[in-house]
DOZA-558247 format. One line per 3 residues: for each residue x, y negated, z negated of N, C-alpha, C. Coordinates in steps of 0.2 Angstrom, whole numbers. Layout:
X:Y:Z:X:Y:Z:X:Y:Z | ... $
! end
This chain:
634:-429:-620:638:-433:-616:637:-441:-616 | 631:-442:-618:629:-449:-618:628:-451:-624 | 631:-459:-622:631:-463:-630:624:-467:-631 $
622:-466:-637:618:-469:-642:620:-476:-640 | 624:-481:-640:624:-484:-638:624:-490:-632 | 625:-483:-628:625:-486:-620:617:-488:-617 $
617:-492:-612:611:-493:-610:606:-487:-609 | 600:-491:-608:595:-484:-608:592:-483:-598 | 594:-478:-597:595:-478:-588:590:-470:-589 $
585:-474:-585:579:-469:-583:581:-467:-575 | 584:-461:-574:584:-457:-568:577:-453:-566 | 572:-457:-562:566:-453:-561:568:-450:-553 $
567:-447:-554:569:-441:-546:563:-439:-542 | 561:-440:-537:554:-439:-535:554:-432:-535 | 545:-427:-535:545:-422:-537:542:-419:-533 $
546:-414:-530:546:-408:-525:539:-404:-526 | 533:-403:-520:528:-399:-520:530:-391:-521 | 526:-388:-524:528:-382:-526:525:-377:-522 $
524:-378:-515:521:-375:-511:524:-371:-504 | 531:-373:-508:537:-368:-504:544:-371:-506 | 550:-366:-503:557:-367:-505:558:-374:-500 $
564:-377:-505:565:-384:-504:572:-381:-498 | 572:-388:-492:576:-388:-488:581:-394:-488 | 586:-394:-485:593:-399:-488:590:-407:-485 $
586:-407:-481:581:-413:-480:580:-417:-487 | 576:-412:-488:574:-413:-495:579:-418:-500 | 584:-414:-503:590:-416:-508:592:-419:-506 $
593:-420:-498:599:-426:-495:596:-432:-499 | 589:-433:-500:586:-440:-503:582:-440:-509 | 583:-435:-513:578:-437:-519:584:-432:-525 $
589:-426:-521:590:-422:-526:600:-426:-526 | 603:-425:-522:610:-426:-525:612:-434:-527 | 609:-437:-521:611:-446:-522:610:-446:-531 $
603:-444:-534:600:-445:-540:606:-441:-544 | 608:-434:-544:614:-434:-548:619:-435:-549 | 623:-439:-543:627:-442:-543:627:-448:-547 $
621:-453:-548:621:-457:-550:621:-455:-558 | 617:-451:-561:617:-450:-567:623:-449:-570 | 627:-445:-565:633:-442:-567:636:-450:-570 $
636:-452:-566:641:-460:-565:639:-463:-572 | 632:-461:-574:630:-467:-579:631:-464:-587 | 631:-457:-587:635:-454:-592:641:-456:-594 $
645:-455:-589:653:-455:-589:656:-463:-592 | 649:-465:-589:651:-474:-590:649:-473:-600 | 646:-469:-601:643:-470:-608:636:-471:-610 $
633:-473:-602:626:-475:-605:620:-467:-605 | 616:-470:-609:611:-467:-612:605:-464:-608 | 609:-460:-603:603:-456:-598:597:-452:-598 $
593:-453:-595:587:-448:-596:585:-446:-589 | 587:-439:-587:586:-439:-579:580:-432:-580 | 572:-435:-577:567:-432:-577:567:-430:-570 $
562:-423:-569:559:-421:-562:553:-417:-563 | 552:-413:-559:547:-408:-559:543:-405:-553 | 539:-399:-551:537:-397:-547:530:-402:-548 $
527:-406:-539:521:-406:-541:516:-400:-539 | 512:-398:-542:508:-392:-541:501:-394:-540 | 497:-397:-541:490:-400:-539:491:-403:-533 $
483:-401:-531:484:-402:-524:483:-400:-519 | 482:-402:-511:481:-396:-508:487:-393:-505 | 492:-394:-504:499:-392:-502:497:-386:-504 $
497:-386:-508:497:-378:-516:491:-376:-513 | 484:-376:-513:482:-374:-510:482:-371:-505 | 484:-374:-499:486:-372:-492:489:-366:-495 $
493:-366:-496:498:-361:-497:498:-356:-500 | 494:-357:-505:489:-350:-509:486:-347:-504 | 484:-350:-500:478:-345:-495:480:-342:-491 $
487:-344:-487:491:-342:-484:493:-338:-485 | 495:-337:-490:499:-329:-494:495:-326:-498 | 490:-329:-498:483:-321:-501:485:-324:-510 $
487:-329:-512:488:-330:-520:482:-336:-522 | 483:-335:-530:478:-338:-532:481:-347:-532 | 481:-353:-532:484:-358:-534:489:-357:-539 $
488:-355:-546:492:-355:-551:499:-350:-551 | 495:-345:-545:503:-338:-544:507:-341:-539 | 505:-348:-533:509:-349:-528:513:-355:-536 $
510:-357:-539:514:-364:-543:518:-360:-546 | 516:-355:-549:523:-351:-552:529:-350:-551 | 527:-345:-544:532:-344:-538:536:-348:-535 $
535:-355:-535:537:-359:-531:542:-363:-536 | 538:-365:-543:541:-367:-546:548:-364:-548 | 548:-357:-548:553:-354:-552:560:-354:-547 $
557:-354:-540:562:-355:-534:566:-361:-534 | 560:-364:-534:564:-372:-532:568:-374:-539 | 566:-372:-545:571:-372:-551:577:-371:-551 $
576:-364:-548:585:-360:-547:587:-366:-542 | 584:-363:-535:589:-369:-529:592:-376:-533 | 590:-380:-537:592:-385:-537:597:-384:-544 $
595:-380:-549:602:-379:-552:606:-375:-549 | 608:-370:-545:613:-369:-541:617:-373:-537 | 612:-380:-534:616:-385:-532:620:-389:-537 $
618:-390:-544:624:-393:-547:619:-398:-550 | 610:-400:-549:608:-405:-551:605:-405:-560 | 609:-408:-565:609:-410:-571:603:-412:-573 $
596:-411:-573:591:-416:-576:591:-413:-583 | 589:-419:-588:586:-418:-592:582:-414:-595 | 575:-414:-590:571:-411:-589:568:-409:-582 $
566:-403:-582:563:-402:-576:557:-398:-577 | 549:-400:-577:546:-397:-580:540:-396:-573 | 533:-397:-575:528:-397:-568:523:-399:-571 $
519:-403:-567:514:-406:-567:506:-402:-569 | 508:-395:-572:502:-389:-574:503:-391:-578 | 507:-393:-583:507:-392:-591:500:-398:-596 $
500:-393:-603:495:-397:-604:497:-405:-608 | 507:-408:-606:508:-414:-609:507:-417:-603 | 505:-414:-597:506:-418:-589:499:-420:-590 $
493:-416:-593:486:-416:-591:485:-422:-598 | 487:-424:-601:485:-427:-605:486:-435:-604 | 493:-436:-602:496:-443:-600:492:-445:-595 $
492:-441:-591:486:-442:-586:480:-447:-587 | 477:-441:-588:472:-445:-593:470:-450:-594 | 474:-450:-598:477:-455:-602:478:-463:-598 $
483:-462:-593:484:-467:-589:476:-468:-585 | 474:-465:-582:469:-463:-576:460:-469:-581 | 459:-466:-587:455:-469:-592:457:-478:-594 $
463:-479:-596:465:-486:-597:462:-487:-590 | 466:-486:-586:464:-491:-578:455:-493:-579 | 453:-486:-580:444:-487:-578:443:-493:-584 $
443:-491:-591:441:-496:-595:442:-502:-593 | 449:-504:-590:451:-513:-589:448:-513:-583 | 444:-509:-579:442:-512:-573:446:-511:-566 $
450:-507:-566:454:-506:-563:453:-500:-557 | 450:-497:-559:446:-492:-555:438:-492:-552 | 437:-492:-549:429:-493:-546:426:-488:-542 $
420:-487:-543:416:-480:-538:415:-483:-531 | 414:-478:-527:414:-480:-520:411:-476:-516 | 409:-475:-511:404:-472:-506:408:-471:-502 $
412:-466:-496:415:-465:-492:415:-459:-487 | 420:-458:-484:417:-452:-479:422:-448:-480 | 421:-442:-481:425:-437:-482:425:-431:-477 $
432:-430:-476:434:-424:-470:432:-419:-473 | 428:-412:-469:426:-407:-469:427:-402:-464 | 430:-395:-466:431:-390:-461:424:-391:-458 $
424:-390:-449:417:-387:-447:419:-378:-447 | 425:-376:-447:427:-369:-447:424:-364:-453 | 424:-369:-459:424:-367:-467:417:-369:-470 $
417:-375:-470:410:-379:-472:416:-383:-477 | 419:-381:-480:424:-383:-487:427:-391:-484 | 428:-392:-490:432:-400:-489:441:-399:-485 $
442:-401:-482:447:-402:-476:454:-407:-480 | 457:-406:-484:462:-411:-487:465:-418:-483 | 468:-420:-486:469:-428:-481:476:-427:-476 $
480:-422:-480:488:-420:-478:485:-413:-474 | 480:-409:-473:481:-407:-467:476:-410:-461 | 475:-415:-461:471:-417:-456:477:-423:-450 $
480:-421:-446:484:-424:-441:482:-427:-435 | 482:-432:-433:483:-436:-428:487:-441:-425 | 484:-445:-420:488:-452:-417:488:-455:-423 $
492:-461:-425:494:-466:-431:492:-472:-427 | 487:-475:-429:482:-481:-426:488:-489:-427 | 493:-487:-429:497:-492:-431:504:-493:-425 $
507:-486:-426:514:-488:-423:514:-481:-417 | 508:-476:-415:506:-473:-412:507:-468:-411 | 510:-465:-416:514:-458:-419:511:-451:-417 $
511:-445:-412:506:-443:-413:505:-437:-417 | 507:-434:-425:509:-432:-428:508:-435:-434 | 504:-441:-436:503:-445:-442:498:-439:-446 $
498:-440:-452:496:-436:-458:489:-440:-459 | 483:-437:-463:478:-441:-466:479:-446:-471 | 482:-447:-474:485:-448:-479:491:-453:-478 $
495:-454:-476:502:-456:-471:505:-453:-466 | 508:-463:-463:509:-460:-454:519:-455:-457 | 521:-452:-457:529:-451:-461:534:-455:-453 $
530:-457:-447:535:-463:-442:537:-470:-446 | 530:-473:-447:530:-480:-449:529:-481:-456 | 526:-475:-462:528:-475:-467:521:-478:-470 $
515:-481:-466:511:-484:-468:504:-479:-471 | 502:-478:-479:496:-476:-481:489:-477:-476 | 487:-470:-474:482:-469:-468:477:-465:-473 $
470:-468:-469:464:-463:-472:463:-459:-467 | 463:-453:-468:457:-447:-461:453:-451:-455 | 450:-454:-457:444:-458:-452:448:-462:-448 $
456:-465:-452:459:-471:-446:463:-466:-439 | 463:-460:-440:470:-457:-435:465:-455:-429 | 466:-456:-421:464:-456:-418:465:-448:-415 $
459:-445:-412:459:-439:-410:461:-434:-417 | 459:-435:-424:460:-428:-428:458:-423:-427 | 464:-420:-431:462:-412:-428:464:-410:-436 $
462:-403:-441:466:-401:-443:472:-396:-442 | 477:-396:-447:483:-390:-446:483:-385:-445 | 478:-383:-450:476:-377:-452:473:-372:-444 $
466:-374:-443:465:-372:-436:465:-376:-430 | 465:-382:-431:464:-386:-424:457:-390:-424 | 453:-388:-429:448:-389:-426:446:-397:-428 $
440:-401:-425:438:-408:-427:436:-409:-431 | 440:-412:-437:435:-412:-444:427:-416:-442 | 424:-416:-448:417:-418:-448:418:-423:-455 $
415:-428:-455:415:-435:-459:409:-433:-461 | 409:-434:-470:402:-434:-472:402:-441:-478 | 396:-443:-483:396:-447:-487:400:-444:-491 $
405:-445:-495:405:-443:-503:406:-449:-507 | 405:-449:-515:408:-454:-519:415:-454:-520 | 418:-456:-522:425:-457:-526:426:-463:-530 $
430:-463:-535:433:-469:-538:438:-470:-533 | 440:-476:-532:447:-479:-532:448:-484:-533 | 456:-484:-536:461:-489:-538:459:-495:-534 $
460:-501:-536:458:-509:-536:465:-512:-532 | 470:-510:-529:475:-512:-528:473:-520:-526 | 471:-522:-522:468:-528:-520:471:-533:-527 $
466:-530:-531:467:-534:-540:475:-535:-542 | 479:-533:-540:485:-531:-541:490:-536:-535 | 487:-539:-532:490:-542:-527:497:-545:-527 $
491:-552:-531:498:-557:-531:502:-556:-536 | 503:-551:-543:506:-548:-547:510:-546:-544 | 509:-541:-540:514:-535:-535:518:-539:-531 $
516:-545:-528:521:-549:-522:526:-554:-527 | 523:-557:-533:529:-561:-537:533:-555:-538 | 532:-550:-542:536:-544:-544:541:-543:-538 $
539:-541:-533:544:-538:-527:549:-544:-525 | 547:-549:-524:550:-556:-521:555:-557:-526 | 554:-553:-531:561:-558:-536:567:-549:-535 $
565:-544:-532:570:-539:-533:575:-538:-529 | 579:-544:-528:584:-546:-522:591:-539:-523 | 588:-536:-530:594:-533:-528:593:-526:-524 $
585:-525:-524:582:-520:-520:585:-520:-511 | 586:-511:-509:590:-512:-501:584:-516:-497 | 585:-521:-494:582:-523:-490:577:-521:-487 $
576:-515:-484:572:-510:-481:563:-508:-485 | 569:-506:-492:562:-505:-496:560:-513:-498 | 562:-516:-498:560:-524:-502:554:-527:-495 $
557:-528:-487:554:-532:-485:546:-525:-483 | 548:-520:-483:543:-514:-482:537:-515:-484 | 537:-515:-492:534:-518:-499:531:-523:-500 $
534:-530:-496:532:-534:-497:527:-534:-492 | 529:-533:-484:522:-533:-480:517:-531:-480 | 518:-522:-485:512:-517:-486:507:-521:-492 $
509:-526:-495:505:-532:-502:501:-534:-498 | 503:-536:-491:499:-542:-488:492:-540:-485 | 490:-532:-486:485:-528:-484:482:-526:-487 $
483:-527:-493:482:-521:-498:475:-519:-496 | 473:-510:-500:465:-508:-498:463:-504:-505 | 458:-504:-505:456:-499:-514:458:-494:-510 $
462:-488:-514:463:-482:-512:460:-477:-515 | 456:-471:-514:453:-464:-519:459:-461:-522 | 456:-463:-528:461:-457:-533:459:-452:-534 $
454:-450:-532:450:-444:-534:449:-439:-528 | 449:-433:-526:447:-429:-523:441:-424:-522 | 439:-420:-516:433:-416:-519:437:-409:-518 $
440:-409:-523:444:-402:-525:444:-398:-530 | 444:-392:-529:444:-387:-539:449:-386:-541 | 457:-388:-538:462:-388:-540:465:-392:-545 $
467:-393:-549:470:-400:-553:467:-404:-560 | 467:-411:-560:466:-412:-567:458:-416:-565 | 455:-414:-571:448:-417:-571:448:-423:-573 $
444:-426:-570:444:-432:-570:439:-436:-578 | 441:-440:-580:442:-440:-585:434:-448:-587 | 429:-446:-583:424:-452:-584:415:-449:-579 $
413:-451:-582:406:-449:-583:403:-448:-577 | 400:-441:-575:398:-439:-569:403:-437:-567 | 411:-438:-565:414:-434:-562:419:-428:-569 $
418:-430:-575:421:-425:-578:419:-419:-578 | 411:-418:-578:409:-410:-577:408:-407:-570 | 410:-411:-566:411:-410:-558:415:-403:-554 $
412:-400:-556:419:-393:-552:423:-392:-546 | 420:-400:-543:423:-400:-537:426:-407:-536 | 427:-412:-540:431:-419:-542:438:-417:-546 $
443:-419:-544:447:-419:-546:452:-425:-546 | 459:-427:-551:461:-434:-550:466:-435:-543 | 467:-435:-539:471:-436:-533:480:-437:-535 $
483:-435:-530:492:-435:-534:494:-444:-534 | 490:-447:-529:492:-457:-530:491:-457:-536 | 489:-454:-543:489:-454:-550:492:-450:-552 $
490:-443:-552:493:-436:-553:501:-438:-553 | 504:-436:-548:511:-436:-545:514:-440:-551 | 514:-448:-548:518:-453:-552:517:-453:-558 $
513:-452:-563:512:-452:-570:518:-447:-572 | 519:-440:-567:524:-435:-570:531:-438:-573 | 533:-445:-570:540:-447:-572:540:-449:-580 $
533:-454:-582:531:-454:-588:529:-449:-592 | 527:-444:-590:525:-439:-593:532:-432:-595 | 533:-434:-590:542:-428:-592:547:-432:-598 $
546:-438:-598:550:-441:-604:545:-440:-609 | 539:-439:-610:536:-440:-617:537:-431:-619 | 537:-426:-615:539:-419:-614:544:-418:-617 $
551:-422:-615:556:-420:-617:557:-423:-624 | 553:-429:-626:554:-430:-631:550:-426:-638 | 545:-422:-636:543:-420:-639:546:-411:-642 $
551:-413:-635:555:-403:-637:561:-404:-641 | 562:-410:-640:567:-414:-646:566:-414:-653 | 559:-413:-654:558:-414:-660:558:-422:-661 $
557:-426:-657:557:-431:-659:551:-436:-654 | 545:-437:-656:540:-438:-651:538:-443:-648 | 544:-451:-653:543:-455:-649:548:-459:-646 $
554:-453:-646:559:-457:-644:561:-458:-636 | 557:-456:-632:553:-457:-627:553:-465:-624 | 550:-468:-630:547:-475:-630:553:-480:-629 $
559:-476:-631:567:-480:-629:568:-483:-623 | 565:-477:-619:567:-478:-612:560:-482:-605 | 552:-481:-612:548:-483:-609:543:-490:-610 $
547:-492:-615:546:-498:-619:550:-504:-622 | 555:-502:-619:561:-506:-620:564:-511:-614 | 561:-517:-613:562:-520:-608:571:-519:-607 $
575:-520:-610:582:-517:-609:585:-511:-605 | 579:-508:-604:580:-501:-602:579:-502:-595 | 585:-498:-591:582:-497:-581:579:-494:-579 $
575:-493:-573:572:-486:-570:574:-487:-562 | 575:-480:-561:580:-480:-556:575:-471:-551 | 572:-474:-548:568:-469:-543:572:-468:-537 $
572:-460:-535:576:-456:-530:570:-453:-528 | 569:-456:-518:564:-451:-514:567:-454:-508 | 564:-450:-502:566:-452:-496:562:-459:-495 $
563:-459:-488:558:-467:-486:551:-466:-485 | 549:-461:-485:541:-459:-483:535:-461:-489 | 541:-460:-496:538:-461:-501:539:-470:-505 $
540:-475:-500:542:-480:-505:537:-483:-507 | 531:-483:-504:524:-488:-509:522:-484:-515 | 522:-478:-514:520:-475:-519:523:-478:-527 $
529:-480:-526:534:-481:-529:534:-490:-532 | 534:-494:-526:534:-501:-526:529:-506:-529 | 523:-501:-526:517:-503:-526:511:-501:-530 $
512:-495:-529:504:-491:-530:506:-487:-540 | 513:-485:-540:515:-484:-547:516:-490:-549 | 519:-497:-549:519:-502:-553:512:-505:-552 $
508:-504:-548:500:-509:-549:496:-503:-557 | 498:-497:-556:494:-492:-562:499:-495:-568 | 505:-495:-568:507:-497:-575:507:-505:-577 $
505:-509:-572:504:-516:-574:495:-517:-577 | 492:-510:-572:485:-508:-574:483:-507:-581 | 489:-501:-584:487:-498:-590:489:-505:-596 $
491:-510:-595:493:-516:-599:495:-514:-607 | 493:-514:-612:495:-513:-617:494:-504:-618 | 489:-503:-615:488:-494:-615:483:-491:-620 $
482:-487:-617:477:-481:-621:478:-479:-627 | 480:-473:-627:480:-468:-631:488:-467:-634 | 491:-466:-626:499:-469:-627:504:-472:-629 $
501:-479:-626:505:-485:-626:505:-489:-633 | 500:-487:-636:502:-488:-643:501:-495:-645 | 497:-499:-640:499:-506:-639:506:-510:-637 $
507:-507:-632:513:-510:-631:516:-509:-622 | 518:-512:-619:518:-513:-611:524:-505:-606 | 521:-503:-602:527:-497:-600:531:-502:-594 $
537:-500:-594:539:-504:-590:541:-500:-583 | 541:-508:-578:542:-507:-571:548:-505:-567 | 549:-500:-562:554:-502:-559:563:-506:-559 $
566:-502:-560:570:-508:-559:574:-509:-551 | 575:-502:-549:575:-500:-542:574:-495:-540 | 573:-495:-532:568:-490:-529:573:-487:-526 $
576:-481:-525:583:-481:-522:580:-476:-518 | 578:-478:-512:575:-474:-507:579:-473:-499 | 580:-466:-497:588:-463:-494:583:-463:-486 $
585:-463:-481:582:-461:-474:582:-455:-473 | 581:-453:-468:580:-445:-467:585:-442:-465 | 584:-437:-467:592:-431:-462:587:-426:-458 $
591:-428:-452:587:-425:-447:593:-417:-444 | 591:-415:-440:593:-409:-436:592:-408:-430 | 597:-411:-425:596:-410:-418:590:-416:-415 $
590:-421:-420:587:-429:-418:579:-424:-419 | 578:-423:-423:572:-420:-426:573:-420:-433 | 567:-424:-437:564:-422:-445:563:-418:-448 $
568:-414:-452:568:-407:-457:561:-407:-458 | 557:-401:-456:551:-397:-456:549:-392:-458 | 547:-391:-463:549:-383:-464:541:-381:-460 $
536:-384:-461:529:-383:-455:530:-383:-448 | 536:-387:-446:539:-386:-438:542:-385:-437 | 547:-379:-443:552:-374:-441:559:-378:-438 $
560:-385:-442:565:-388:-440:569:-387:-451 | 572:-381:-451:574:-383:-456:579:-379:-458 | 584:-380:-463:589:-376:-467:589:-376:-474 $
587:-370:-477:584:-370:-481:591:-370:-488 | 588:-374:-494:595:-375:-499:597:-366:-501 | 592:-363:-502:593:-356:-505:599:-353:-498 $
596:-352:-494:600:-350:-487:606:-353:-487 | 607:-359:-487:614:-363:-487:618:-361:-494 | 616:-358:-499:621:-359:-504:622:-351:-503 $
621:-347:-501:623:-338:-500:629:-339:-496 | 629:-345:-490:634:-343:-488:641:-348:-492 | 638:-354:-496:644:-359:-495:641:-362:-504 $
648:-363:-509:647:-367:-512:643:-372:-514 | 641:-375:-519:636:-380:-518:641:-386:-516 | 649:-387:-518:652:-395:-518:653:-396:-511 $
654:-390:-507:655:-395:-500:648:-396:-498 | 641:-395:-500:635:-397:-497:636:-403:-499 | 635:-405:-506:635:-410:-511:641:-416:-507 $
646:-415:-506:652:-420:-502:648:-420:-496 | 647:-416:-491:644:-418:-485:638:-423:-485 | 635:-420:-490:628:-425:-490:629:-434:-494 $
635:-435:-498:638:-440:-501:640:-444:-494 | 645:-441:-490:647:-445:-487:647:-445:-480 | 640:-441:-480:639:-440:-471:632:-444:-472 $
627:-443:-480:620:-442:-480:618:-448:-476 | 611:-447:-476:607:-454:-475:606:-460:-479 | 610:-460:-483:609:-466:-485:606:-475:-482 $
609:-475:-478:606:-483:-474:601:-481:-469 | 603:-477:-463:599:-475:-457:599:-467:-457 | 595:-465:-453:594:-460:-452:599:-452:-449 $
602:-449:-451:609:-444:-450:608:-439:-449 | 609:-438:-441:610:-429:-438:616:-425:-443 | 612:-419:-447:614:-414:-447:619:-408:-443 $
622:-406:-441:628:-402:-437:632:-397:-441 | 632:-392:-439:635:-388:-442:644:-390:-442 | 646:-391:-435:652:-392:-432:653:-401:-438 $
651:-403:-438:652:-409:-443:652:-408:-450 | 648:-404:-453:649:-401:-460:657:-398:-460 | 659:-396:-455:664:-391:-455:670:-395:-457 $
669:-399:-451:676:-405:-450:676:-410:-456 | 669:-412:-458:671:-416:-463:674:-414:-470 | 672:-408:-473:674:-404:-478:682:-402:-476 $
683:-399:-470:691:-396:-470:697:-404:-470 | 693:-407:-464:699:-415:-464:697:-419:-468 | 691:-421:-472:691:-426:-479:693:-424:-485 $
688:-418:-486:686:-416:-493:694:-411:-495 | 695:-406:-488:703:-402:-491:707:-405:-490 | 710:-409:-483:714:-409:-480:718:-418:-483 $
711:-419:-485:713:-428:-488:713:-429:-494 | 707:-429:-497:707:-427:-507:709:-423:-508 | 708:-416:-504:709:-410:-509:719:-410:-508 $
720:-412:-503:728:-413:-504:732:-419:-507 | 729:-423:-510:731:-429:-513:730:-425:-521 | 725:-422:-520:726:-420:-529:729:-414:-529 $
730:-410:-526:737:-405:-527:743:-405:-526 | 745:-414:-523:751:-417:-523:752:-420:-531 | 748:-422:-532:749:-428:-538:751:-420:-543 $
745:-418:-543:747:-410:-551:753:-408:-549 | 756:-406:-544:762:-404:-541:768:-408:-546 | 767:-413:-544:771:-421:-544:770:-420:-554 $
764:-419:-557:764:-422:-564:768:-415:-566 | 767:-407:-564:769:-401:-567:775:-403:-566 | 778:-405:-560:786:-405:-561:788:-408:-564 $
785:-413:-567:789:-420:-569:786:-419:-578 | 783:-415:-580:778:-417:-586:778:-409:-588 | 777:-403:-583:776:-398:-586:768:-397:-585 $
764:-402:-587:756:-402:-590:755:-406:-587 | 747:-409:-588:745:-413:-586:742:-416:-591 | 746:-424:-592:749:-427:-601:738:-427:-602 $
736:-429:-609:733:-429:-615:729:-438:-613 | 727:-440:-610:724:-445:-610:726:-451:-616 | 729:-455:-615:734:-460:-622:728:-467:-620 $
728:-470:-622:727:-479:-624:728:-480:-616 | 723:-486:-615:724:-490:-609:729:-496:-610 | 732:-497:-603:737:-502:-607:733:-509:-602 $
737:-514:-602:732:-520:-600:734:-517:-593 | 736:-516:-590:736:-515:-584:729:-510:-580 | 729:-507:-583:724:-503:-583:718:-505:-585 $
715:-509:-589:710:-512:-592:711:-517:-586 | 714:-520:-582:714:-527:-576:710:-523:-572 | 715:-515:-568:712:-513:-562:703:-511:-565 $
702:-509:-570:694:-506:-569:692:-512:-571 | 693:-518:-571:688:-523:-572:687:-527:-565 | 695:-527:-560:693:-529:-552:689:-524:-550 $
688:-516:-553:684:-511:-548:676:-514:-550 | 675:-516:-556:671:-517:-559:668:-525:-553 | 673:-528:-555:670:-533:-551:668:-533:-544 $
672:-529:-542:671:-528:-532:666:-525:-530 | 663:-518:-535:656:-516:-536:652:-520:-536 | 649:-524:-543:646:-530:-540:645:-535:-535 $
652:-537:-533:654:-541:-527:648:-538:-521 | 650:-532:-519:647:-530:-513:641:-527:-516 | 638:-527:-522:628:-526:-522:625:-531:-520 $
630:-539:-522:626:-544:-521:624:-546:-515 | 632:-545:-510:632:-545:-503:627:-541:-499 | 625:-534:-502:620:-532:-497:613:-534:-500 $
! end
């Protein structure tokens, strides 16, 4: 469906942990917005590549394996194979949708994680690391919750507050507990490397300053999280995941690379995937080496530094590149298109705090189009949007039947009786070529304006 000659539009779609089925939360912000958009850039003729995939390392996966009595690799499985179906049952078109287990994920990786070190980019560090006093074992960052030392949340993660959006370490949340049992983690030394963001500062604040066409929200969000910037650990004390790829922590059975690397490499790592099942292994590089080219990221708001900041400092980091890049630069961003939340009953879709409606449950009883139309035209796009069943109902029966769906059954009506058929698409006449060049410029018109 896409032309070879049409622009090159990178559809990265953020990726879903693989540690349970996905809830319509979820899709409202990373899954439909993103195939709509692609849809629209095909159609237009350009040259799409829409990547995703389960992320599977980590301790989410973890948690979850222990939960259900499985090994890591049989919940990735499981999980992955569910979340597969739900999303193509919903109607979403990627490219590709692969997982972060594969041995093209584990290499890019790498790949990325070693440039960084060799330019300097990465450094060792001494730190204090959460510890079950229940287990003895290490206590992950995302099950450790507390007060959020910033905006005062009491339900902030180790890792991030998901109120004010701000990246948090264990040690900053007041009164921690973990999720798991409750109890007070225990702080001990450990090493880690971490990322140099600091280094990356004024790079990252001219970058973001000139991306006026980014929404507001994400831009000025981005711009004040620059002005703090802190080294972050890429690395974990975990046996799950990908080995860390530099001396002392490579033969380490309990070091692993952290998803601040892991995760976000997958976008680039799923285009060099697909390009490889093509039979074509570098043509890949169209879409990640061609300054001509866009890149267009779909996640909710919880995830926007990951995206602004922490993924354009790593690919401004790997600079001409490793093993990869072939000597040549991957490129940044072009926009961040990050959606707000869809909540339920003024509550955050949780499938941990049983505030949720799950995609698989929802599509047994109802097609995927009216989800898909509801969430277009009710979703969170700008601010934050209560779910209601009574609202999905109305909108669907008075917009999508009673509006659209009877304007297009007047028109076919109106062509059958007048034509018999529905005529064969002919030449545009100038009158028509006038209307899509005002729609063309009104679009415009109002990007500029917001």
């Amino acid at each position: 469906m896409s032309s070879q000659d049409g622009q090159k539009i990178l559809v990265a779609v953020a990726w879903p942990y693989a540690s349970g089925p996905r809830h319509i939360g979820h899709v409202a912000g990373f899954g439909v917005p993103s195939d709509i958009f692609a849809r629209y850039h095909r159609l237009r003729g350009n040259d799409v590549l829409m990547v995703s995939g389960t992320d599977e390392h980590g301790t989410p996966v973890m948690v979850a394996a222990d939960a259900e009595g499985r090994s890591p690799r049989e919940t990735a499985d499981r999980y992955n194979e569910l979340i597969r179906t739900d999303l193509r049952k919903l109607g979403l078109a990627y490219d590709l949708f692969t997982r972060t287990t594969t041995s093209n994920h584990e290499y890019v990786t790498r790949d990325i994680f070693r440039a960084l070190y060799d330019h300097g980019y990465i450094i060792e560090r001494t730190t204090l690391g959460a510890f079950s006093p229940t287990t003895g074992h290490t206590l992950p960052d995302r099950y450790i919750e507390g007060t959020c030392p910033i905006c005062g949340f009491p339900e902030a993660r180790g890792d991030q507050c998901d109120n004010c959006g701000n990246l948090l370490d264990p040690i900053d949340l007041i009164d921690p507990r973990s999720r798991i049992d409750g109890a007070t983690p225990e702080f001990r030394e450990t090493s880690h490397l971490f990322l140099d963001l600091p280094a990356f500062a004024d790079r990252l604040r001219e970058w973001i300053g000139k991306q006026r066409h980014w929404r507001p929200n994400v831009r000025n969000f981005s711009l004040r999280y620059v002005d703090d910037l802190k080294p972050r650990a890429v690395t974990r004390d975990l046996d799950w995941g990908i080995r860390v790829p530099v001396a002392g922590y490579e033969d380490n059975p309990n070091k692993r690379i952290y998803v601040w690397i892991d995760a976000v490499v997958g976008y680039l790592s799923a285009a060099v995937e697909w390009a490889q099942l093509r039979g074509e292994p570098d043509k890949w590089r169209e879409w990640w080496q061609d300054p001509e080219a866009r890149h267009y990221y779909f996640m909710g708001k919880d995830n926007i530094v990951f995206h602004t900041v922490i993924w354009p400092a790593e690919l401004l980091g790997y600079e001409t590149g490793g093993k990869l890049g072939a000597g040549k630069p991957l490129e940044l961003p072009y926009n961040v298109v990050s959606s707000e939340f869809l909540m339920m009953e003024g509550k955050q879709f949780s499938t941990s705090r049983n505030v949720s409606i799950l995609v698989r449950d929802f599509l047994e009883r109802y097609d995927p189009d009216p989800l898909r139309f509801y969430l277009t035209a009710a979703g969170p796009e700008q601010q934050d949007t209560d779910f209601t069943w009574s609202e999905f109902v109305r909108r669907n029966n008075d917009e999508l039947l009673a509006t659209w769906g009877n304007l297009v059954n007047r028109t076919l009506k109106i062509t059958y009786d007048n034509f018999g058929a529905v005529p064969e698409p002919g030449d545009l006449a100038d009158e028509d070529r006038a209307l899509i060049v005002a729609i063309d410029e009104s679009r415009a018109s109002s990007s500029a304006d917001s």
